[in-house]
C-alpha positions as CSV (number, residue, x, y, z in Angstrom):
1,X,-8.8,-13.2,-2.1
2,X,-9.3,-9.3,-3.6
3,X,-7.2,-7.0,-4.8
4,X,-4.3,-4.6,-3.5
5,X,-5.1,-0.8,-4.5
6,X,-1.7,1.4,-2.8
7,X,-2.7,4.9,-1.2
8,X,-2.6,7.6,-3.2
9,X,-4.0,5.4,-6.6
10,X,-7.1,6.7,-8.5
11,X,-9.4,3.5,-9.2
12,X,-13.2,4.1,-10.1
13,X,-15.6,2.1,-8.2
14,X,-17.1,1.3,-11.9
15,X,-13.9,-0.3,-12.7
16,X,-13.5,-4.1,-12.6
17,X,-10.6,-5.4,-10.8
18,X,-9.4,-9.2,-10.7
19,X,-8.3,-11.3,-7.2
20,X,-4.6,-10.7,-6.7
21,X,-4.3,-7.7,-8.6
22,X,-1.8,-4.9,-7.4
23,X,-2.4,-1.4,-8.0
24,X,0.0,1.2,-7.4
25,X,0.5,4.7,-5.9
26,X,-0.8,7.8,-8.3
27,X,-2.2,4.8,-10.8
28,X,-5.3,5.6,-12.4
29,X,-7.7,3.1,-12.9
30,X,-10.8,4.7,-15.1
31,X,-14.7,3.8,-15.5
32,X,-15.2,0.5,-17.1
33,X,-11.9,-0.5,-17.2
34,X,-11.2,-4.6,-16.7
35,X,-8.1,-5.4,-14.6
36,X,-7.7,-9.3,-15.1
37,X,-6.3,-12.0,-11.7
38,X,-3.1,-11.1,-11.1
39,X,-2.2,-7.6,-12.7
40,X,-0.1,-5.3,-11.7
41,X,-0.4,-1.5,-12.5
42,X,2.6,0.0,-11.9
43,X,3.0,4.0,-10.5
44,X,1.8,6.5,-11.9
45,X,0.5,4.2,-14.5
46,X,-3.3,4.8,-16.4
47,X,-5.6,2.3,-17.4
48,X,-7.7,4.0,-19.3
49,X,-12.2,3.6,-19.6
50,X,-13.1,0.5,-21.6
51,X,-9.5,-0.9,-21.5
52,X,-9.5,-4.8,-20.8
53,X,-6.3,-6.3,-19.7
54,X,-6.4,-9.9,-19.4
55,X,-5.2,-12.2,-16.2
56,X,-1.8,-11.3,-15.4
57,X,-0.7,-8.5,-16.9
58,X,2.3,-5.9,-16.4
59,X,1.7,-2.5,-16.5
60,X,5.3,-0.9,-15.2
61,X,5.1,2.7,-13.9
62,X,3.9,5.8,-16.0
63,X,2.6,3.9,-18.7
64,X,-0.4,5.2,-20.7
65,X,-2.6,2.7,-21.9
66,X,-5.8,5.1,-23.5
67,X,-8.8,3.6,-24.3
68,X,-9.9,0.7,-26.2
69,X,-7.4,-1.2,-26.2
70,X,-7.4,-4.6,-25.4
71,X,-4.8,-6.9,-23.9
72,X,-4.9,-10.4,-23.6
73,X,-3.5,-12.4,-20.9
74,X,0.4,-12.5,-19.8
75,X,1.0,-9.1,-21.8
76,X,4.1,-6.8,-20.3
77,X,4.0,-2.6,-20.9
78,X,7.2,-1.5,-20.0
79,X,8.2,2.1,-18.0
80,X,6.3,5.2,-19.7
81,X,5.2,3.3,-23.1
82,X,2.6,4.2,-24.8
83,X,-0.9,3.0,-26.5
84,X,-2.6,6.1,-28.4
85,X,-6.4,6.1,-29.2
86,X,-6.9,8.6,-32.1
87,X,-5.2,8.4,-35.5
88,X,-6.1,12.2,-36.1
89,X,-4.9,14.0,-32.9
90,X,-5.8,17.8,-33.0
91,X,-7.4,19.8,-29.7
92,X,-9.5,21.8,-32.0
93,X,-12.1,21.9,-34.9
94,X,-11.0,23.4,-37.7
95,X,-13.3,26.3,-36.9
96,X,-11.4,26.8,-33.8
97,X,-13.6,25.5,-31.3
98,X,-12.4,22.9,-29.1
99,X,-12.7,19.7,-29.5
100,X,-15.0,16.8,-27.4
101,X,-15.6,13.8,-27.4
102,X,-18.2,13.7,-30.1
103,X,-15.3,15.1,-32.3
104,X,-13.3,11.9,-32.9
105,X,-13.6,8.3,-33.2
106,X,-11.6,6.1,-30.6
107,X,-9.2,3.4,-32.2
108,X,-7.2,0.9,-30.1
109,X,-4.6,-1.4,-29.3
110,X,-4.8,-5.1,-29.6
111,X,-1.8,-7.4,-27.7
112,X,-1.8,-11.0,-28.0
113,X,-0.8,-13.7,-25.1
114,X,2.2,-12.8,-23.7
115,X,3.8,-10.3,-25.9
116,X,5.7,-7.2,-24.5
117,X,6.4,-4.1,-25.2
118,X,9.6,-2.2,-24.5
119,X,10.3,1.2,-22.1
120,X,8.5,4.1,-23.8
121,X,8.0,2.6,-26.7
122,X,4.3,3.8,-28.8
123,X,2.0,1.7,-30.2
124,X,0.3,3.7,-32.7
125,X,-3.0,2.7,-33.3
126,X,-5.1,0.7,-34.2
127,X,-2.0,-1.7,-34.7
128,X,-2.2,-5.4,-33.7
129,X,0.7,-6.9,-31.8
130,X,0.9,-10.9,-32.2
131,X,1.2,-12.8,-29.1
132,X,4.5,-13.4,-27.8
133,X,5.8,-10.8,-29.9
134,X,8.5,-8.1,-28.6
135,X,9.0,-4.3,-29.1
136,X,11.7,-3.3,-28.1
137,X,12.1,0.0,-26.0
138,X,11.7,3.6,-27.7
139,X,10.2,1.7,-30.9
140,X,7.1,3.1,-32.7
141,X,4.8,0.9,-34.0
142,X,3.2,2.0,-36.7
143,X,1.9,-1.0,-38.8
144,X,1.0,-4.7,-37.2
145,X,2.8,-6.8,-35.9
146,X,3.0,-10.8,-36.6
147,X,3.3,-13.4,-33.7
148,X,6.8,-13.6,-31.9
149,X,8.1,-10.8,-34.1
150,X,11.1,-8.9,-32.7
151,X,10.3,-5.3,-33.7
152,X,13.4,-2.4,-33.0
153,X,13.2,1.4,-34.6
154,X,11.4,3.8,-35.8
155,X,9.5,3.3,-37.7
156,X,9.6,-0.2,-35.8
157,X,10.7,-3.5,-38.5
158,X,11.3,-7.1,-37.6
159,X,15.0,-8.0,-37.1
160,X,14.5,-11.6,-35.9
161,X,12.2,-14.0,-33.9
162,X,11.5,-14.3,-30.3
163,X,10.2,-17.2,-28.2
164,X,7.8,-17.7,-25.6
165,X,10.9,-17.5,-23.1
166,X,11.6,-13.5,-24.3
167,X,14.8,-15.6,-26.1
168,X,16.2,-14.4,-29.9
169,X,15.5,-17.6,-32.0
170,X,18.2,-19.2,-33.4
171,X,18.2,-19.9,-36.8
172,X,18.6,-24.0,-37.6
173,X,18.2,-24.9,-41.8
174,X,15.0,-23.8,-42.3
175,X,13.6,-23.9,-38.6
176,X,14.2,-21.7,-35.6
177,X,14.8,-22.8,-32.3
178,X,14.9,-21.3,-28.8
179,X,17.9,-21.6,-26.8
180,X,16.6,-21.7,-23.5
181,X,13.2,-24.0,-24.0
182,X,13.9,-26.3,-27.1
183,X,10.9,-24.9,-29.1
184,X,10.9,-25.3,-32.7
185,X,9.3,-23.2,-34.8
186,X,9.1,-22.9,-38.8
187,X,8.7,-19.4,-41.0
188,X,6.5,-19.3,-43.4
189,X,6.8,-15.6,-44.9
190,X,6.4,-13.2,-43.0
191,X,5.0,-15.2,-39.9
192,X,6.3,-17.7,-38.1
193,X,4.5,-20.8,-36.3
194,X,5.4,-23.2,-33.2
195,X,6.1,-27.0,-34.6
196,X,3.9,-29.3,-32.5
197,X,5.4,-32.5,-31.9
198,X,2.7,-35.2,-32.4
């Protein structure tokens, strides 16, 4: 089947990319990346080394995804969001000299199945994002994040519940319910778990 890569895109022949994948004009794709069945990499878009993005992902254009993070399958990164690397940004040493490599330690992202994450929006990390979750554009997300959280702000904070259809849960006694698919779900603290029918 293969893979689409547009004129003008950047991918490294070290890079791994699924059948179906699309990659866009002036994306950058780096070494050792993983680009999962099915993604696409918006333009202008980086993917950068070591990132894995699972089958199916959505990378819309300009977004920075720095190494490691790791998203699993079915995750969305809106337009010119963010996923940072390094907890203690600085260019230099504190003797002046410039920083490399050697000079700091890589943290990632981690998104769960399906979650996404709002228009320039920043994932500060190494913050977890439960699957299905939803951050909602120009939030930063400082601390993690449970499963189907609704995050806004910044600092981001939970404001409700979101399904698997992207849908605000509505609350019903003590269960939530999606309005578009039926789902119930119950909340136990601060997380919140799908009801499976036996």
């Amino acid at each position: 089947m293969g893979y689409f890569v547009a004129p003008g895109a950047d991918v490294d022949e070290r890079a791994v990319i699924g059948d179906g994948a699309k990659i866009w004009h002036l994306a950058q794709v780096r070494e050792g990346a993983e680009v999962g069945q099915g993604c696409i990499i918006g333009r202008g878009a980086y993917i950068g080394t070591g990132v894995h993005l699972g089958d199916n992902c959505k990378v819309q254009n300009y977004a920075l995804v720095y190494e490691p993070a790791d998203l699993a399958p079915g995750v969305f990164i809106g337009p010119a969001a963010v996923l940072t690397n390094d907890t203690y940004p600085r260019a230099i040493n504190p003797d002046g000299s410039l920083k490399s490599g050697e000079d700091w330690e890589l943290v990632g992202v981690t998104i769960g199945q399906g979650a996404s994450v709002g228009a320039r929006a920043v994932c500060v990390a190494p913050v977890k994002i439960g699957a299905w979750a939803m951050i909602a554009a120009g939030a930063v997300v400082v601390k993690d994040v449970p499963d189907f959280a609704l995050m806004v702000g910044v600092p981001a904070r939970r404001i409700g519940w979101v399904g698997q259809a992207g849908r605000v849960l509505q609350a019903s006694g003590d269960d939530w319910i999606c309005p578009v698919s039926g789902r119930i779900y119950k909340q136990n603290g601060e997380t919140l778990e799908e009801v499976i029918s036996s």
